[in-house]
N, CA, C and O of each residue as an XYZ file, in Angstrom:
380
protein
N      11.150      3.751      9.100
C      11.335      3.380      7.725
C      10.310      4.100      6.859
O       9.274      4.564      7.335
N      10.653      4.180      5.489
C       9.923      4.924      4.431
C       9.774      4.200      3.498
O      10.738      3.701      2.917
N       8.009      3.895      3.003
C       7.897      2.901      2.238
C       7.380      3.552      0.622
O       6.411      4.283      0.411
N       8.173      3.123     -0.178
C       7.773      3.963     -1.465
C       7.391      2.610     -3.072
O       8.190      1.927     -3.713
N       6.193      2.710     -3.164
C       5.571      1.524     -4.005
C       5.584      2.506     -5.116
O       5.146      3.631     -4.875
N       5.977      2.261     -6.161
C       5.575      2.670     -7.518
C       4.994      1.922     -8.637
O       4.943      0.793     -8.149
N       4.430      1.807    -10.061
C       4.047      1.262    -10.549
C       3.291      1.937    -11.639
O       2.828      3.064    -11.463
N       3.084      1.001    -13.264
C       2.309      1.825    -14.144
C       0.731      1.563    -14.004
O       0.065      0.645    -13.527
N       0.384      2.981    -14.738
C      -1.361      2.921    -14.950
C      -1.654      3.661    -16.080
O      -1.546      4.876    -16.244
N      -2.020      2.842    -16.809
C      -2.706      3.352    -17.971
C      -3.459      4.263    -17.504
O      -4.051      4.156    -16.431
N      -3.546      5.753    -18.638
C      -3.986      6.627    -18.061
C      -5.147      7.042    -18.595
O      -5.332      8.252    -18.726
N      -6.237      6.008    -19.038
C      -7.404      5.365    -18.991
C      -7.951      4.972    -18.199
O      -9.180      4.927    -18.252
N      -7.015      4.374    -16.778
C      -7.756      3.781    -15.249
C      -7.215      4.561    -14.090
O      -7.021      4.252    -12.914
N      -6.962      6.054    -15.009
C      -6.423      6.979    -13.607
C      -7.469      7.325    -12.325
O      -7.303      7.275    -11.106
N      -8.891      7.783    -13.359
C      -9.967      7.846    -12.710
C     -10.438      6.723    -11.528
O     -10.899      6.830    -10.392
N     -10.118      5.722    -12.307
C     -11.132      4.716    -11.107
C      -9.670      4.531    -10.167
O      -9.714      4.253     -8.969
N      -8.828      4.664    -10.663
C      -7.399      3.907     -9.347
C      -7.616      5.204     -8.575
O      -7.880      4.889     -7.415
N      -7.616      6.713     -8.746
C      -7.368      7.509     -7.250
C      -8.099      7.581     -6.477
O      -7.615      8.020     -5.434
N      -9.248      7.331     -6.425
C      -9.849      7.204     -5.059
C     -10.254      5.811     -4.707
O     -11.104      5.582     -3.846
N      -9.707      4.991     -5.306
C      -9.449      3.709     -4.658
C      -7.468      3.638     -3.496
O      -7.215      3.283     -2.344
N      -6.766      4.070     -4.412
C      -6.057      4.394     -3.426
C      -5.883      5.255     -2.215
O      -5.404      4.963     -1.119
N      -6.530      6.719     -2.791
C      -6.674      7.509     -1.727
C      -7.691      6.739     -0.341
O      -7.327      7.107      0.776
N      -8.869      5.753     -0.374
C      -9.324      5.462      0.303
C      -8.939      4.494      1.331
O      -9.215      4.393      2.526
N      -7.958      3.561      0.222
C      -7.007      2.708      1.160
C      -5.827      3.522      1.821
O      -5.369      2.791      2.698
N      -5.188      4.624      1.789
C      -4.194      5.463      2.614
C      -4.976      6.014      3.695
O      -4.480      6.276      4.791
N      -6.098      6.180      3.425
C      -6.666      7.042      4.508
C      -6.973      6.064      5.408
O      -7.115      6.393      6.586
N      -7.134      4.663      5.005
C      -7.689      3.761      6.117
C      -6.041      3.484      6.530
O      -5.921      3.269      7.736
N      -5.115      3.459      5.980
C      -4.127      2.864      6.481
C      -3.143      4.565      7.591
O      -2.982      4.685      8.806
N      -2.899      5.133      6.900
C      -3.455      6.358      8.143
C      -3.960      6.628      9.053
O      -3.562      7.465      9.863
N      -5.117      5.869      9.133
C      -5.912      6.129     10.724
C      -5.399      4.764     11.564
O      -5.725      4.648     12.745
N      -4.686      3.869     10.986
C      -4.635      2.312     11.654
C      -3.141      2.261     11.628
O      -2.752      1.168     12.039
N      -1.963      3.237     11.214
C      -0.758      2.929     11.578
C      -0.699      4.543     11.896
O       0.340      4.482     12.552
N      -1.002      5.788     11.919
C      -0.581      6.714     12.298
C       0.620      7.216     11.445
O       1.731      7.566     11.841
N       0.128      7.167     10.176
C       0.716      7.875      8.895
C       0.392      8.515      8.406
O      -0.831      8.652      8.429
N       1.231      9.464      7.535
C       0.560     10.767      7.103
C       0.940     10.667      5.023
O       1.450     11.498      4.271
N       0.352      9.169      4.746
C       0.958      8.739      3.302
C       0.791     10.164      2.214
O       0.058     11.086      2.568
N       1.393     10.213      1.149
C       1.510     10.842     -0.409
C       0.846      9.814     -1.607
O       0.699      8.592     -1.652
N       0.591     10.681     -2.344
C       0.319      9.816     -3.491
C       0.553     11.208     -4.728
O       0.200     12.387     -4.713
N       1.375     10.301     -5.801
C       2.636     11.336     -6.670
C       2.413     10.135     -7.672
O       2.256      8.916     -7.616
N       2.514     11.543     -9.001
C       2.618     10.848    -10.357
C       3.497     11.488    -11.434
O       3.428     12.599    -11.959
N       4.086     10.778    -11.558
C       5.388     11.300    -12.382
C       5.036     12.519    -13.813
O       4.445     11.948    -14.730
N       5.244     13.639    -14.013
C       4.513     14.022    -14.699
C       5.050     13.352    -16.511
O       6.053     12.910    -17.071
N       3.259     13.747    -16.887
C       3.324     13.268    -18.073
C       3.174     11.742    -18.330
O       2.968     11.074    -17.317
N       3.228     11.217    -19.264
C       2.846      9.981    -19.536
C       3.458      9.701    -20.702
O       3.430     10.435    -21.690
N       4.416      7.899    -20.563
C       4.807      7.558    -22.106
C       3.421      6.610    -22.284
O       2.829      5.859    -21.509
N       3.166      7.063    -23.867
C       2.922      5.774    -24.319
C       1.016      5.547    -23.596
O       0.460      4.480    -23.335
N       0.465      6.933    -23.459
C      -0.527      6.323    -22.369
C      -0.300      6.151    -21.009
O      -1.093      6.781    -20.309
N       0.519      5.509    -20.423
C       1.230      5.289    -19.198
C       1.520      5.826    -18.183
O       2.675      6.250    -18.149
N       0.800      6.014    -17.147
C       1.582      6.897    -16.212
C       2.476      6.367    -14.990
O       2.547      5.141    -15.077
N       3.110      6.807    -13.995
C       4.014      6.239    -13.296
C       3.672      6.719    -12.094
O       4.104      7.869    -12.012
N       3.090      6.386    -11.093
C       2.535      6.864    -10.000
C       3.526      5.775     -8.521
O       4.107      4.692     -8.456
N       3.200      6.919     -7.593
C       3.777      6.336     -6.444
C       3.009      6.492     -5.284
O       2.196      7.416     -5.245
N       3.159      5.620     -4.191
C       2.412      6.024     -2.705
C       4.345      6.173     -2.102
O       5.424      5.671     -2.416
N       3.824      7.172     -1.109
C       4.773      7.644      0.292
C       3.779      7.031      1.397
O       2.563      7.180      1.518
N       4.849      6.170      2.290
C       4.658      6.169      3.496
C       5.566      6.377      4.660
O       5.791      5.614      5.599
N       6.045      7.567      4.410
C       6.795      7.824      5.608
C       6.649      7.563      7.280
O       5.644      7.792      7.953
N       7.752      7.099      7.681
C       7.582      6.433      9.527
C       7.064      5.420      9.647
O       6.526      5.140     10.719
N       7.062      4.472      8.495
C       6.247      2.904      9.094
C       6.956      2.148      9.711
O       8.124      2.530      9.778
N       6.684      1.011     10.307
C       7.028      0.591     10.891
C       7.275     -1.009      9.762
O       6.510     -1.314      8.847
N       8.578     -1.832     10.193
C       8.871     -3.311      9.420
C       7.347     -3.887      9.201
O       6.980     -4.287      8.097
N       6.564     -3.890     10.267
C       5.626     -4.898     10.596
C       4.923     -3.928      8.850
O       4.962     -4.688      7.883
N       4.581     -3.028      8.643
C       3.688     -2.340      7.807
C       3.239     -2.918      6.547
O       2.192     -2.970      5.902
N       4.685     -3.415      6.429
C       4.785     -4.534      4.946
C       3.773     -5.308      4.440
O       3.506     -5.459      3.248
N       3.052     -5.939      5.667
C       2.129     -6.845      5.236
C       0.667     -6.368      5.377
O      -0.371     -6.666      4.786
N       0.910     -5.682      6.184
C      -0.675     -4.602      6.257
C      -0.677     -3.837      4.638
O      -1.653     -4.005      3.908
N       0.065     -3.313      4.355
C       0.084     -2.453      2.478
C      -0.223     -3.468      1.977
O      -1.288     -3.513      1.362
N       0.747     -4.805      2.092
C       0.157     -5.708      0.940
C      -1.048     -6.085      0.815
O      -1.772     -6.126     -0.180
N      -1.316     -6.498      2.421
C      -3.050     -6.857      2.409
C      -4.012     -5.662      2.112
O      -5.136     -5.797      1.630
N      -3.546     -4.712      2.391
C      -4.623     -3.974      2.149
C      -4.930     -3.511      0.497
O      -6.094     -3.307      0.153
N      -3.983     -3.390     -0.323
C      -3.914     -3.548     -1.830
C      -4.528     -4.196     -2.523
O      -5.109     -3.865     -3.557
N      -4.432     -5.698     -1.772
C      -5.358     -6.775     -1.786
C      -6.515     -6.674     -2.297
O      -6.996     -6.815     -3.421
N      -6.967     -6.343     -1.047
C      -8.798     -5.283     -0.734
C      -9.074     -4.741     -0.961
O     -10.296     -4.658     -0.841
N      -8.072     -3.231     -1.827
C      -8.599     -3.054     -2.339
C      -9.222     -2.399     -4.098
O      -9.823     -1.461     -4.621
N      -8.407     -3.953     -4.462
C      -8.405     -4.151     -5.500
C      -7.796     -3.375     -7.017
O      -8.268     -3.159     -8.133
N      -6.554     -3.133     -6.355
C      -5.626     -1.737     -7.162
C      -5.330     -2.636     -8.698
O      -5.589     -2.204     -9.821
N      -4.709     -4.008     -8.361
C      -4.271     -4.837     -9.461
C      -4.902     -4.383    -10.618
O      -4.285     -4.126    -11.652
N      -6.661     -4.224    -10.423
C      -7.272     -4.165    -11.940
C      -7.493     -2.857    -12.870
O      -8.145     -2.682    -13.899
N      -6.469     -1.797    -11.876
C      -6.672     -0.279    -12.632
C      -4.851     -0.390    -12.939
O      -4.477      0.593    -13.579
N      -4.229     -0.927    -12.758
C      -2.309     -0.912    -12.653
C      -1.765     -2.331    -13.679
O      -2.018     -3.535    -13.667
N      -0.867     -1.393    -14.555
C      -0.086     -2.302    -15.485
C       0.958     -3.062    -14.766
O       1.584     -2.424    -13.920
N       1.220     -4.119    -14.916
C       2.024     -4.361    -14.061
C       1.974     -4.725    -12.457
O       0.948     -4.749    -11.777
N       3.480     -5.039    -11.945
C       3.153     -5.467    -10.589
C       3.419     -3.698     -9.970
O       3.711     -2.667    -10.576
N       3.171     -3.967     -8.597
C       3.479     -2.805     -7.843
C       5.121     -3.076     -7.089
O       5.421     -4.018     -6.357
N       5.916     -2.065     -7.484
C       7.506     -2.229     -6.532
C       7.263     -1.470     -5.190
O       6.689     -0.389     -5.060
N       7.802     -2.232     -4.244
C       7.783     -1.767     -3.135
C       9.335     -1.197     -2.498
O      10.201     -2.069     -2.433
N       9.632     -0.124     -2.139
C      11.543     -0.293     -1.695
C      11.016      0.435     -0.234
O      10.019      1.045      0.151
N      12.106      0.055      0.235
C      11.465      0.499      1.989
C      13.384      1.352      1.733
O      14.365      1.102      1.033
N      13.039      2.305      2.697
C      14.343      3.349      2.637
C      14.654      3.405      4.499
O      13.647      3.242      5.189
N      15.576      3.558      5.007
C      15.776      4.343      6.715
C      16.844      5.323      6.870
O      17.917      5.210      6.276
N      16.542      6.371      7.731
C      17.044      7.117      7.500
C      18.688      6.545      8.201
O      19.021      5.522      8.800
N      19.366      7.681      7.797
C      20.920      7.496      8.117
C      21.076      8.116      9.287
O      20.585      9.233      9.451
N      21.971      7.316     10.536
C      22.278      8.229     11.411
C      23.188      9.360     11.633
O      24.352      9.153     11.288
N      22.958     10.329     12.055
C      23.363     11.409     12.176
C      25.510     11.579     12.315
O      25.908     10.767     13.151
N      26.348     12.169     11.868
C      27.297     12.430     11.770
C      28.091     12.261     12.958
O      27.146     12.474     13.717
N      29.137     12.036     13.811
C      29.342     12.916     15.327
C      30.314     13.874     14.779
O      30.789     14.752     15.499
């Protein structure tokens, strides 16, 4: 499965949110064996930007490890809004 969270950030708390996220992917990377993204929509309305994490190949269980770890580390207070989470799988192949 492929887990893709998006969400706004004023682009006033771009600074302090990327290496708070980048630090939580990298821990969550070494502890599920992922190789996450982090993508921002270009441009900005309004101030606003629209940023996303990739986690490609997680596993169901992952769900609650992202959440907790978001948790910890403390993304809520740089992000407008809640964070959306959509989990994607791939399609099987044709015969």
């Amino acid at each position: 499965m492929d887990f893709y969270v998006y969400y706004k950030v004023p682009a006033a708390h771009a600074a302090g949110l990327q290496p708070a996220v980048a630090a939580m992917q990298a821990a969550l990377a070494g502890a599920h064996g992922l190789a996450p993204a982090l993508k921002r929509r270009p441009g900005a309305a309004d101030g606003v930007q629209t940023w996303m994490e990739v986690y490609p190949g997680a596993d169901a269980g992952f769900a609650a490890a992202l959440a907790a770890a978001a948790e910890a580390a403390g993304l809520a207070r740089w992000i407008a809004g809640p964070r959306h989470v959509e989990v994607f799988e791939d399609l099987p192949p044709c015969a």
